[in-house]
TORDO-927950 format. One record per residue (C-alpha): x, y, z. Coordinates in steps of 0.001 Angstrom, whole numbers. Layout:
// TORDO-927950
R	X	Y	Z
...
END
This chain:
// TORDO-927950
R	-51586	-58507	169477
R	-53099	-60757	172086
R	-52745	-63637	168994
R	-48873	-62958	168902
R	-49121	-62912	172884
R	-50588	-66725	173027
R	-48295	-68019	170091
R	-45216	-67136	171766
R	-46436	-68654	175349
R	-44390	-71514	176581
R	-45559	-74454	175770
R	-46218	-76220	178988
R	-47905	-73416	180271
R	-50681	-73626	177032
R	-50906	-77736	177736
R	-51255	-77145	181672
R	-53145	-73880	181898
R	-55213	-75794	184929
R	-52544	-75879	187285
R	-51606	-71786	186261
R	-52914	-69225	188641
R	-55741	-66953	186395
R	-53330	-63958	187557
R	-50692	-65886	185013
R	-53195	-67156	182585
R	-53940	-63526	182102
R	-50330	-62544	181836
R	-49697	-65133	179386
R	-52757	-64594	177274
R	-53302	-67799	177003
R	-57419	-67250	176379
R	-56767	-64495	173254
R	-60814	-64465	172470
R	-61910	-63533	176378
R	-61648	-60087	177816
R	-61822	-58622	180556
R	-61406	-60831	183999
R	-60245	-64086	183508
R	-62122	-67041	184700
R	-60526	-69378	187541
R	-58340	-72027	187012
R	-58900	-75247	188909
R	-55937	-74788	190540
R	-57329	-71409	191444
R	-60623	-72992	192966
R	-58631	-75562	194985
R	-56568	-73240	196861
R	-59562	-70898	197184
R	-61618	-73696	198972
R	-58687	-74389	201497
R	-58460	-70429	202044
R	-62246	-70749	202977
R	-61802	-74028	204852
R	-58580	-72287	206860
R	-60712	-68967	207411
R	-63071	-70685	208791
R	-61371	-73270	211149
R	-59775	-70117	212622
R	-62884	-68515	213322
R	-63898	-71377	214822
R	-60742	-71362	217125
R	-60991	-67936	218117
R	-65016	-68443	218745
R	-63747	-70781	221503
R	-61481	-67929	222574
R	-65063	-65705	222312
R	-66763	-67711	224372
R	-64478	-67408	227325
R	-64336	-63612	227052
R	-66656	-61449	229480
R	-68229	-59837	227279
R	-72538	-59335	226213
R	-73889	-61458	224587
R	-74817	-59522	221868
R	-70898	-58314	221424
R	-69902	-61959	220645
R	-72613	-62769	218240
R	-72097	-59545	216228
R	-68440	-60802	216411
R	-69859	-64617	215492
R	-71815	-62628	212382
R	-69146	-60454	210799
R	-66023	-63770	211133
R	-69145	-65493	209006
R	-69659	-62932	206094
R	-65477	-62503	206723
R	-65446	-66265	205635
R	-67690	-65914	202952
R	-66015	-62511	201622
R	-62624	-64770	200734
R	-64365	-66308	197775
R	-64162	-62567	196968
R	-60819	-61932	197329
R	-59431	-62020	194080
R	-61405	-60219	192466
R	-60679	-56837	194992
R	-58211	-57637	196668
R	-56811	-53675	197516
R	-60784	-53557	198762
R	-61338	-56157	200843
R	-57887	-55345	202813
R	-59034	-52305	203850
R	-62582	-53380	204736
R	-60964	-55991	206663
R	-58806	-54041	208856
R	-62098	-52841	211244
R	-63777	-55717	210864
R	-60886	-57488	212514
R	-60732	-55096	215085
R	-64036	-55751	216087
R	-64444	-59395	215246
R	-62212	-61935	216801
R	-63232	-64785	214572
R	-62732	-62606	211386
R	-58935	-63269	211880
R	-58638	-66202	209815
R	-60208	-64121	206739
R	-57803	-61637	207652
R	-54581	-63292	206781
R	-56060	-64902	204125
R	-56727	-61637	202604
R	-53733	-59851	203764
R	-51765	-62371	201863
R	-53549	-62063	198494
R	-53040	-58093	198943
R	-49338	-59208	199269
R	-49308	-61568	196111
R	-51235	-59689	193635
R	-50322	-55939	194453
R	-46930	-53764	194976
R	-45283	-53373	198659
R	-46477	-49927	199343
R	-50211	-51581	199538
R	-49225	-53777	201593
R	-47178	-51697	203891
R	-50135	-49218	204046
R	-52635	-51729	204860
R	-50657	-53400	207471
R	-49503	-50807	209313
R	-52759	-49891	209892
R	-53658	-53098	211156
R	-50233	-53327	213171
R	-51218	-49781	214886
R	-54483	-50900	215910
R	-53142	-54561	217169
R	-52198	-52970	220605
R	-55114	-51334	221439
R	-57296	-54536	220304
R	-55737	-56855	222985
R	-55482	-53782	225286
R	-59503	-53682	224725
R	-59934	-57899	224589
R	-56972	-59201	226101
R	-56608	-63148	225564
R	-57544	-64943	228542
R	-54490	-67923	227825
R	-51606	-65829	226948
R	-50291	-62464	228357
R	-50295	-59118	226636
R	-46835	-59294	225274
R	-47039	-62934	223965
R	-49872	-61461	222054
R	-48310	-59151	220816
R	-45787	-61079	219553
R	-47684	-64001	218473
R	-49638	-60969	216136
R	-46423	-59433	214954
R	-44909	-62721	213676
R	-48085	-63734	212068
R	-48461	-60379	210237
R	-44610	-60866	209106
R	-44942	-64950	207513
R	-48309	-63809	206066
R	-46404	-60701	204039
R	-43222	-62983	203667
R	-45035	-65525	202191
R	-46712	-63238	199975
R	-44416	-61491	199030
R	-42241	-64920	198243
R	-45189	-66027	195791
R	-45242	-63119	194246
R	-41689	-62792	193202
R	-41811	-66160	192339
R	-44394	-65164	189582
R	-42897	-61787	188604
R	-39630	-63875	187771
R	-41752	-66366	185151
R	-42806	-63459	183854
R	-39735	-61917	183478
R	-38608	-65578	182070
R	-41081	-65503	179902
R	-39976	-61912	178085
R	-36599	-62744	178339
R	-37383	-65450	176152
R	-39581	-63639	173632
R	-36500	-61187	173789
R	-34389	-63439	172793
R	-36786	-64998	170050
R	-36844	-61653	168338
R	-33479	-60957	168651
R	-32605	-64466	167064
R	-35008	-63827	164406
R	-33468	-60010	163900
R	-29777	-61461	163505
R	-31207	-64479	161503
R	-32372	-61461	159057
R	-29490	-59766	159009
R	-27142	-62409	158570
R	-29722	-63030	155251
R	-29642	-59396	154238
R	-25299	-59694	154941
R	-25390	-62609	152671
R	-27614	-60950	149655
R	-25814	-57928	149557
R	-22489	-60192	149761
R	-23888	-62300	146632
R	-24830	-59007	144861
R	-21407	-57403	145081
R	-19988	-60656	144501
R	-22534	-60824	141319
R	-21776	-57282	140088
R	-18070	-57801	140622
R	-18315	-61212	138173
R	-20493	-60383	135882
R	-19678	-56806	134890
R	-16263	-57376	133648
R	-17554	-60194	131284
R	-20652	-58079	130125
R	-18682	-55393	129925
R	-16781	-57697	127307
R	-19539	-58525	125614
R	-20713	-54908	125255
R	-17885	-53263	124038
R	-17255	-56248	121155
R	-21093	-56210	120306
R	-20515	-52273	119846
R	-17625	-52899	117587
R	-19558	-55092	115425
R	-22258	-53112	115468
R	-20223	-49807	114053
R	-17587	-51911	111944
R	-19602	-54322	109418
R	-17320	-53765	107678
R	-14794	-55324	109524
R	-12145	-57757	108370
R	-13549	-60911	108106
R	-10510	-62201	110661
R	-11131	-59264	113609
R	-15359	-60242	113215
R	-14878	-64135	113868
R	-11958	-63082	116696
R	-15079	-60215	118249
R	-16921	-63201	118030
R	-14962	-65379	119750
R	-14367	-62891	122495
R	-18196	-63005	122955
R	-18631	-66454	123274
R	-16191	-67329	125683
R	-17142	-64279	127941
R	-20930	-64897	127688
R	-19637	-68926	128527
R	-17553	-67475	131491
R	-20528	-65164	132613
R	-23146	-68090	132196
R	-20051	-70430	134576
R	-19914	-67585	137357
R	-23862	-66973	137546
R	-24122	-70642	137854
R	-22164	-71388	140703
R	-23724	-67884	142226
R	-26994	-69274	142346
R	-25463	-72888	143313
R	-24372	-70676	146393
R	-27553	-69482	146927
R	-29533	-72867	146883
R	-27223	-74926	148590
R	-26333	-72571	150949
R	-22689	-73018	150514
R	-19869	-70671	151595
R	-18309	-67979	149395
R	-15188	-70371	149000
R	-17078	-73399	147455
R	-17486	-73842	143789
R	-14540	-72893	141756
R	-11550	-71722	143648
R	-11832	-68078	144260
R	-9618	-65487	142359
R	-6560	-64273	144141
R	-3828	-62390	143996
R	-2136	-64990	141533
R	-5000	-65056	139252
R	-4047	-60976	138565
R	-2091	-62065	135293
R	-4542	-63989	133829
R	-7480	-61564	134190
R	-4773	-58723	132597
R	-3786	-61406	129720
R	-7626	-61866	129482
R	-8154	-58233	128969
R	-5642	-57424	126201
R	-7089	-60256	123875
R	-9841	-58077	124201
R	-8413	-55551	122934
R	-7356	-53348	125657
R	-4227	-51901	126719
R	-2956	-53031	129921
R	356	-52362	131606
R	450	-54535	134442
R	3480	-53207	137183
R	3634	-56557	140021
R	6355	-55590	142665
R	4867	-57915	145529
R	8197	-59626	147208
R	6158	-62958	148193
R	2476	-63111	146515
R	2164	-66693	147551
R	1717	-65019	151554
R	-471	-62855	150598
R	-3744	-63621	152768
R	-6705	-65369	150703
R	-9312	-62099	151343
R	-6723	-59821	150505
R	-5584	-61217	147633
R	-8990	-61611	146688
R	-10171	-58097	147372
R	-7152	-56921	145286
R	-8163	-59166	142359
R	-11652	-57354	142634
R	-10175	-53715	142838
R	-8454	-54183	139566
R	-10996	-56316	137809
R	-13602	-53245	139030
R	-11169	-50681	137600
R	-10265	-52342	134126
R	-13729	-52682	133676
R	-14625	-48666	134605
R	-11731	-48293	131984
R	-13340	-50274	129393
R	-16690	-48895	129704
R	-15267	-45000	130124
R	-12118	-44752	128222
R	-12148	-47296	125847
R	-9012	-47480	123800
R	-6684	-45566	126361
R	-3886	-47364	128227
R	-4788	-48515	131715
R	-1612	-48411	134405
R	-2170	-51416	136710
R	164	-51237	139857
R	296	-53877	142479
R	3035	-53552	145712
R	3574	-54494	149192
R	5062	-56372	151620
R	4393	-58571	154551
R	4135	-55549	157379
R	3280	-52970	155029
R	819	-53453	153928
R	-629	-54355	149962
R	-1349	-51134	147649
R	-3497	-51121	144471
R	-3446	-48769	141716
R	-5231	-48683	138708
R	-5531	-45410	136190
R	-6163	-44881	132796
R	-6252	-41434	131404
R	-8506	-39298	129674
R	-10639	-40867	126471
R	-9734	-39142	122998
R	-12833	-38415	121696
R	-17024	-38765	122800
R	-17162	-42376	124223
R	-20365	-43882	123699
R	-22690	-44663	126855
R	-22645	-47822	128600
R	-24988	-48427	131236
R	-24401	-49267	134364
R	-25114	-50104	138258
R	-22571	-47179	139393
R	-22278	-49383	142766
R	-19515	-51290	141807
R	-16703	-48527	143426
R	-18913	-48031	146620
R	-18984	-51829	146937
R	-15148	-52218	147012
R	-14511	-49291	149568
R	-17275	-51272	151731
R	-15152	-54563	151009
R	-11737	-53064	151448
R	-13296	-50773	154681
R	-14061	-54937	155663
R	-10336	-56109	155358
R	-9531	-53521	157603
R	-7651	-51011	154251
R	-9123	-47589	152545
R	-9767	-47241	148645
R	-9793	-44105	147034
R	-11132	-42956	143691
R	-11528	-39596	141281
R	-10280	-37977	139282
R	-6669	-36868	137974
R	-5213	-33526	137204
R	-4495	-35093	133455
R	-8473	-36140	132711
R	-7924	-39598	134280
R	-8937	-41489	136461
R	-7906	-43288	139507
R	-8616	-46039	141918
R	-6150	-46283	145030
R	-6782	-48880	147507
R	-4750	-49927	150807
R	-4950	-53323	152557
R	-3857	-54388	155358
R	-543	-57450	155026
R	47	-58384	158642
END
């Protein structure tokens, strides 16, 4: 996981990991093979060494401030003592920084020069962990802040400066913290955003690919079946009738040529489509609702009987897809006829109007006799309701009272 992790990290962030805080570099994962603490950055030792440089030219401030105090000896070099191992504690503070707050909120009390250690720590606690650590911590220290200059009042300034001065230090230090740590909660938050939006790219990318396939497979099934379907049922009659006229054998014949020419034409410009990448509308021009007579003319020279019944009052504004899914509809259901009731007459009935909407109907009815098997997909029906569900219509398809069957479809004509 941690692999995945430093592949998706932002560039800039892998080429510039030294100017990264190790809090981020962590984050970002951009050191997959380490575990556990991450090591420092040199940005991280640069601003470390001017936290121990400002640490300590504060103690050394307030040791002036000590010195001026009348207080033992020994009270001001305890207080001299703990502001030095205060200092030296700040290398520290990354590592616990929870910790070392809390340590540091007596040791302040009692040491004057510790102060400078104690806003530097106080503002890690406010960059690398939530608000209610910080508000714990510092009230504490606010509570005790009173009674500390009640106890050592500062021989420049009066009580209530001091307090001030205290109170307003206490609030940049968290503000600033705070501020830095937003401010690297929000690259984070950046930074899943964008792996968000990566996977979401890459999850529509595969479902506009798994769209397209299952468009090229109905389109494929809808194609090819009726001109198998062709070459089936003629390769059956020759099969069963060698003893055919010698005319009706060359004319079987010829039926299977041409369709296994037309089937070889379609499933060539299918996979043109699919390694060109070309739209559904490039190639040939795709059948419509004009094409419906020759695809009936088509079937009866192969030998089927087809009553085509056209009432559309202007086919020429009949819209490209619906004319197209129409086409389909009864090219699906002449073939179903063919394959299931061979030899039966097959009712093809096309109306509509602009407003109305476009209705298809095709029925055959039952088959005299045991028709022979002819296999088949049996996703050819559930692929047009899908396609006519698309255009916005209905198609419907069973059964009739008479042995038939049926296939009713509605599309919208707007």
């Amino acid at each position: 996981m941690s692999g995945d992790k430093s592949e998706h990290a932002p560039q800039a962030f892998t080429v510039r990991r030294w100017l990264l805080p190790s809090a981020l570099v962590k984050e970002f994962d951009l050191e997959p093979g380490r575990s556990g603490r991450p090591r420092r950055t040199a940005r991280d030792w640069v601003v470390d060494f001017f936290c121990f440089l400002l640490a300590v030219f504060i103690g050394l401030l307030t040791a002036d401030t000590v010195a001026k105090e009348s207080i033992p000896a020994g009270v001001a070099a305890v207080d001299q003592v703990l502001g030095a191992l205060a200092c030296a504690a700040v290398w520290l503070r990354r590592r616990w920084p929870v910790g070392l707050a809390i340590a540091m909120v007596p040791v302040c009390f009692v040491s004057s020069t510790a102060g400078g250690a104690g806003v530097v720590v106080f503002f890690t606690l406010a960059v690398h962990r939530p608000f209610r650590y910080v508000a714990w911590v510092g009230g504490a220290s606010l509570a005790l802040t009173p009674l500390y200059f009640w106890l050592r009042p500062d021989p420049d300034i009066s009580y209530g400066w001091a307090l001030l001065f205290a109170a307003l230090l206490s609030g940049t230090t968290v503000g600033w913290g705070m501020f830095v740590r937003s401010k690297r909660q929000l690259m984070l938050s950046l930074r899943d955003r964008a792996r968000r939006a990566e996977t979401e790219a890459r999850l529509r990318a595969e479902q506009a690919q798994r769209l397209a396939r299952e468009a090229i497979a109905r389109e494929m099934h809808d194609v090819l079946a009726h001109r198998l379907t062709l070459l089936s049922v003629h390769a059956g009659a020759l099969e069963f009738r060698p003893d055919a006229p010698r005319a009706e054998i060359a004319r079987a014949a010829g039926v299977i040529r041409e369709s296994a020419h037309e089937a070889l034409q379609d499933l060539r410009e299918i996979i043109g489509v699919l390694r060109a990448g070309e739209s559904d509308d490039a190639g040939r021009p795709q059948p419509t609702l004009a094409a419906l007579e020759a695809l009936v003319t088509e079937s009866r020279e192969a030998g089927m009987k087809v009553i085509l019944d056209q009432r559309v009052t202007d086919p020429a504004a009949v819209p490209a897809s619906v004319g197209r899914t129409a086409y389909r509809i009864v090219q699906e259901g002449l073939t179903n006829a063919r394959k299931h009731a061979p030899g039966t007459e097959v009712t093809v009935t096309v109306t509509g109007a602009p407003g109305e909407g476009l209705s298809v109907s095709v029925r055959n009815p039952a088959p005299e006799g045991e028709v022979p098997h002819v296999p088949g997909s049996g996703q050819g029906l559930i692929g047009l309701t899908e396609r006519a569900t698309l255009t916005g219509g209905r198609l419907e398809h069973g059964p009739v009272p008479d042995g038939g069957f049926d296939v009713r479809a509605w599309l919208p004509w707007g």
